[in-house]
N, C-alpha and C positions, 0 to 999 in steps of 0.2 A: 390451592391451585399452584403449579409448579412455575417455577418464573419463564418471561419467553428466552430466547438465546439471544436476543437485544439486552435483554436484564443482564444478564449475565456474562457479558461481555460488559457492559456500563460496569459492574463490579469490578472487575477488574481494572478497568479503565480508571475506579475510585482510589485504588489501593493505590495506581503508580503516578498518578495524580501529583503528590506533595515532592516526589522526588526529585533532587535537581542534578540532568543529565545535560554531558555534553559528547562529546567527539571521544572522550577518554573519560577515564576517571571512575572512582567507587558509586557514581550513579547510575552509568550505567552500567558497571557488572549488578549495582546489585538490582534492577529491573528484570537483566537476563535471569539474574538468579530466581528471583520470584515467577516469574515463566516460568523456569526448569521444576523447581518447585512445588507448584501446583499444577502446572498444567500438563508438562510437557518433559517427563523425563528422561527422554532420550536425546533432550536439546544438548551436544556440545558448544562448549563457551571456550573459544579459543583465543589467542591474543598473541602479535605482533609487536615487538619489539621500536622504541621511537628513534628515528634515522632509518627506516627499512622503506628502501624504492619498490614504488608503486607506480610503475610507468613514468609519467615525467613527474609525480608527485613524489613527498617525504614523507612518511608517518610524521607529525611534529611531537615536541613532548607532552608527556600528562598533564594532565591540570587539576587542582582537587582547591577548592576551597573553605574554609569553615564561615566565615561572615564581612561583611559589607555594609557601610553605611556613610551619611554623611552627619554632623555636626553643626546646624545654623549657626551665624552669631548668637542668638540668645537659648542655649543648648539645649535643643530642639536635635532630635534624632529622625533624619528624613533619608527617603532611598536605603529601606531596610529590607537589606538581602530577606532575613528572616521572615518575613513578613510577606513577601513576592521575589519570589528567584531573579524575575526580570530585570530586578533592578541594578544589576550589577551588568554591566558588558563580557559576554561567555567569554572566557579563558583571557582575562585581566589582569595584568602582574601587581604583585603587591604592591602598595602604599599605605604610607601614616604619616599624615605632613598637614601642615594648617596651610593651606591658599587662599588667595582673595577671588572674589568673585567673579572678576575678570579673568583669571586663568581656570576655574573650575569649569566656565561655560564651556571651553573650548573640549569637555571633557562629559557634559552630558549630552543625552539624543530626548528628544521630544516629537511628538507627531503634531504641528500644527491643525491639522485636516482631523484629527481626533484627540482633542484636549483633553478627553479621558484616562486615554489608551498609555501606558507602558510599554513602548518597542521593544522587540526583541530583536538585540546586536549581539553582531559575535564579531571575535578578533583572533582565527583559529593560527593566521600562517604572519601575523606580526605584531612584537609584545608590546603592548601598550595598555592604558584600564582609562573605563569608563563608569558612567552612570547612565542609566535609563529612569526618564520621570514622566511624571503626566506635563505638559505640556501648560496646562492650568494654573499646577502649581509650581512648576519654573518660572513662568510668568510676575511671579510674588517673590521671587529671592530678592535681600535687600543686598544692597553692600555691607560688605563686614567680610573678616574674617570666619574659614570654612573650615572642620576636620573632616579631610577625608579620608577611608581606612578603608583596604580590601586586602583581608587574610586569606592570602590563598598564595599558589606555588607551584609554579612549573619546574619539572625533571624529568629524566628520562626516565621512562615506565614505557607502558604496553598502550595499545589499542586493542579492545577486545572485542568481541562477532561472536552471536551466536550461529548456529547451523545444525541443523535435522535432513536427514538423507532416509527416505521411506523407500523404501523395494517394491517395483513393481515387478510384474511376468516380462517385462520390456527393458531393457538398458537404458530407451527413449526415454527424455528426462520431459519432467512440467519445471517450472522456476518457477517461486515465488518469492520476492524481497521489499522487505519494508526498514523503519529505520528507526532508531532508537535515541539520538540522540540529543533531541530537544528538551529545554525544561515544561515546565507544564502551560503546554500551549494545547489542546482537545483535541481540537480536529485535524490541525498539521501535524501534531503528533502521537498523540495517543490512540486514537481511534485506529493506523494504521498496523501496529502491531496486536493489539486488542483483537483485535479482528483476524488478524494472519492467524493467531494464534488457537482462537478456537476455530480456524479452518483447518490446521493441521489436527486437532482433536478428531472432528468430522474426519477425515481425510483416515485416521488411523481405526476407524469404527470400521470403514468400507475392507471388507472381507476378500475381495477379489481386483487389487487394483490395477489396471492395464499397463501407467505409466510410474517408473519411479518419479517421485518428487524430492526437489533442492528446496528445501526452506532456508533462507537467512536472515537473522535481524542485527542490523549494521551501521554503525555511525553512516548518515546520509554523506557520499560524494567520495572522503579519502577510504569508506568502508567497501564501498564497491568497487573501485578502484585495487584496494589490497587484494579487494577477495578475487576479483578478474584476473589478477598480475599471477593470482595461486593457480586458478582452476580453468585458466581459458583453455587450454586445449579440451578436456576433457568436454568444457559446457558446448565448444562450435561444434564437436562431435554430436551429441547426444539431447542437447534441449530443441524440443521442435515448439513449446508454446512457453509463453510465463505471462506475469504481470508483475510489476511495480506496484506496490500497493501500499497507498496515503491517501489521506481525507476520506474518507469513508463515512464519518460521522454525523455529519450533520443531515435533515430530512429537508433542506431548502428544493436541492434539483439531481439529478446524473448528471454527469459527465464524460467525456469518452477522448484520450488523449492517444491515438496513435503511433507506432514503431513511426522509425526514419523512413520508412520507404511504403511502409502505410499497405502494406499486401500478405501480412503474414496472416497463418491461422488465428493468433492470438487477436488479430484487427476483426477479422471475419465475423468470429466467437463474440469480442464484445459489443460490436456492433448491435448484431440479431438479438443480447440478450435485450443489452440498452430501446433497444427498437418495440420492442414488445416488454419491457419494466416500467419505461416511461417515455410517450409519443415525443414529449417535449424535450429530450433529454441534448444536452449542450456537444457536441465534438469541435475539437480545438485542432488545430493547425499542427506539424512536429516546432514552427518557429514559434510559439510558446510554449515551450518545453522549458523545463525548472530543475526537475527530480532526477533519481536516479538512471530514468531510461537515458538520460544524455551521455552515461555510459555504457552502458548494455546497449545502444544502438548506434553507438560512435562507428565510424568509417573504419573497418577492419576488425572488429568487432562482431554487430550487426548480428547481434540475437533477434529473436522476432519475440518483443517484447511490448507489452500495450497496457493505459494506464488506465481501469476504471475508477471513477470516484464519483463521491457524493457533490460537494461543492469545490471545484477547482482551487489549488491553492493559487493565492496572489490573487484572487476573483472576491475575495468576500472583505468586508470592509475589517473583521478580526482579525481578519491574515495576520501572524507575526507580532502580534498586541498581546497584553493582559487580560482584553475583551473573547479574546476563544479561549471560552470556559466551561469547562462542565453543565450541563443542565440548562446552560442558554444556547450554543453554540451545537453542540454533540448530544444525543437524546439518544435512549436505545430503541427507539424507533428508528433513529438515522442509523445506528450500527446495523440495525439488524436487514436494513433493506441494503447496505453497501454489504453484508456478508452473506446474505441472499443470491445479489448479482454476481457476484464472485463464484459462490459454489454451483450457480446456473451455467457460468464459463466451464467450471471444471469438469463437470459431470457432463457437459456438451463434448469436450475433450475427450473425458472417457468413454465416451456413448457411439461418439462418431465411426462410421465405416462407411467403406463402396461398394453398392450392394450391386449385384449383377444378378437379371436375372437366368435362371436353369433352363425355361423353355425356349421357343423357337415361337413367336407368335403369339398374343394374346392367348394366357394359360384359362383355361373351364375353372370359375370359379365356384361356380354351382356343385361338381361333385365334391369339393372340397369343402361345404357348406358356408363359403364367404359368399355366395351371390342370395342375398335374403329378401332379395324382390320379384321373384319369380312372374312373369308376365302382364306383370306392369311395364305402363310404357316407361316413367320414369324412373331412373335405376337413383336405387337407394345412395343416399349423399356416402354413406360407410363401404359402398360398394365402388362409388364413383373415386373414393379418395385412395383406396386399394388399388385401381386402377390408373388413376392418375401418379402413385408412389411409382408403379412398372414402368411406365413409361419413361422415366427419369432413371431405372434402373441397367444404367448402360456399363458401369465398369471406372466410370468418367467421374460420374455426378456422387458426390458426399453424400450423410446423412444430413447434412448441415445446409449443404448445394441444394436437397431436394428443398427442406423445408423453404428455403430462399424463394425456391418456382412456384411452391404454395401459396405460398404468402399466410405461413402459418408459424407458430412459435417450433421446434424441432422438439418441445420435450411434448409435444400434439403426436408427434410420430414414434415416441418410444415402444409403445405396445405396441401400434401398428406393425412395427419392424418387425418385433418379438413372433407377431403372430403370422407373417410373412414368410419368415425362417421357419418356422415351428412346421409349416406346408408346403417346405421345400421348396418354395417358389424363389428363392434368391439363394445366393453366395457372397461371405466375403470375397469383396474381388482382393488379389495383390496389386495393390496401388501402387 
């Protein structure tokens, strides 16, 4: 039996698993690389130069580290990078110095609320090094003398982004961006590219596409930032829909996070899918926004940009922990239902039109063989729902519009449409 597209997207999601990425650095090119790689050969891997303005931001310098750890008094080796990424604070300047216990604390993070759990900190825009511990086992440091070591090194290097630009029949762009540069966290991180990623696959199989597609995978916040500072003009032109896309993984619930102004297609779109994928599904306010849309929807900006996900980040208690992990956290049941809802958005995108109808008056359905209830009083539900389509067929109303007045899912009306057209009874209108 061939695996589902959940599997296989979790495969991937195993491979980039151990790697430790940040905002720069050889982990995440070499993630992009293994994307381009296997999946996705037409991905360029581009990269920005450190000190290059990004609106009011700085690219800051590289970061690359090889190891981390701490030293007990009775030399015991604890907070081993090797061992868990976490436990070093992201983009940490070197040290190797013995401190006492009292100046170390001021240098680790702990979650009280999850004595388990490994925070994951980062220190991208001021230089300074940490440690991240379980909370448990901070609790048990004695006094004494500590070696603390973080081999690592900031320079001036690059920040690197991937990007794939797919042709459609349309100049009209779809966006899609997700982010890369987290270490191994599942669902805030892995699962969003995992997922982008065999949707551009999908995306590349479709023979006839309407809209070109902007793929980008990008350090989260100074990447979309860079990449905006590059391509705004072109994207205000030309993108009419996108999504943000992170947390996708796990199968706890949906989610549905909104553009700034909460009326664009892309809001529409994920609404209707969310709405008919799962009744219960959660929508969040634009004032808990976290992710990339808070630049893609910034004031002057103002893409119509909307976020679906599985489990909201900062919503679940792994958020930002050692605790979102593979196999407990991210399941390719949960990939496969956030890549599901997604390509339900896209293909709603590509499907959509304003059908108008050709006659003048309720058109004879009967000689055109759609009326199959012939002298019955009650007219057939396939006849009634033909007819209920017409009516909504003004020039005004979407494919998207009707299904709304139905109260039906819009891929219920794909054939229908098909077979509407096919008898001449409608027109794309020009919208």
């Amino acid at each position: 039996m061939s695996k589902s597209i959940g599997n296989h997207i979790y495969s991937l999601a195993e491979l980039l698993w151990p790697i430790n990425r940040s905002i720069t650095g050889n982990g995440l090119r070499e993630t992009l690389k293994i994307i381009k790689r296997n999946h996705i050969p037409d991905l360029k891997i581009k990269s920005v130069p450190s000190g290059s303005k990004a609106f009011d931001w700085t690219v800051p310098k590289e970061w690359e580290i090889d190891d981390a750890y701490i030293i007990d008094p009775k030399g015991k080796k604890i907070c081993n990078f090797k061992e868990n990424n976490l436990h070093v604070v992201n983009y940490s300047k070197p040290i190797n110095k013995e401190i006492s216990l009292e100046e170390l604390d001021k240098h680790l993070h702990s979650l009280p609320e999850e004595p388990n759990a490994i925070p994951y900190i980062t220190s991208y825009y001021k230089e300074q090094w940490g440690f991240c511990i379980q909370h448990k086992l901070r609790k048990r440091l004695v006094k004494g003398k500590y070696r603390v070591c973080i081999k690592s090194k900031l320079f001036k290097g690059n920040l690197s982004y991937g990007e794939v630009i797919l042709k459609g029949k349309k100049k009209k762009e779809i966006f899609l961006s997700t982010y890369v540069c987290h270490p191994s966290l599942a669902n805030n991180e892995l699962s969003g590219p995992t997922v982008t990623t065999f949707l551009v696959k999908w995306l590349l199989s479709l023979k006839n596409r309407k809209y070109t597609y902007r793929i980008i995978f990008i350090p989260e916040t100074i990447g979309s930032l860079v990449y905006l500072s590059k391509n705004l003009k072109n994207m205000k032109k030309n993108i009419v829909a996108g999504f943000n896309i992170t947390c996708v993984g796990d199968d706890r619930c949906y989610s549905f996070l909104p553009s700034r102004m909460a009326n664009t297609l892309s809001d529409k779109v994920a609404s209707h899918v969310l709405k008919w994928t799962d009744k219960k599904f959660k929508t969040y306010e634009w004032s808990e926004r976290g992710s990339d849309e808070r630049q893609y929807c910034a004031p002057g900006i103002d893409l119509p940009i909307a976020s679906i996900m599985r489990s909201k980040y900062g919503t679940y208690k792994e958020y930002h922990t050692s605790l979102d992990i593979l196999d407990k956290v991210v399941t390719p049941k949960g990939l496969e239902g956030g890549f599901s809802a997604l390509k339900k958005s896209i293909e709603i995108i590509e499907k959509n039109f304003y059908p108008k109808c050709n006659l003048l008056g309720e058109p004879q359905l009967g000689k055109r063989g759609l009326y199959s209830n012939i002298g019955k009083r009650k007219i057939a539900s396939n006849t009634k729902l033909i007819l209920d389509f017409l009516t909504w067929s003004d020039g005004r109303h979407s494919l998207l519009d009707i299904a709304e007045k139905l109260n039906l899912p819009i891929w219920k009306l794909y054939e229908l449409a098909d077979l509407i057209k096919k008898n001449k009874l409608i027109k794309v209108s020009k919208h």
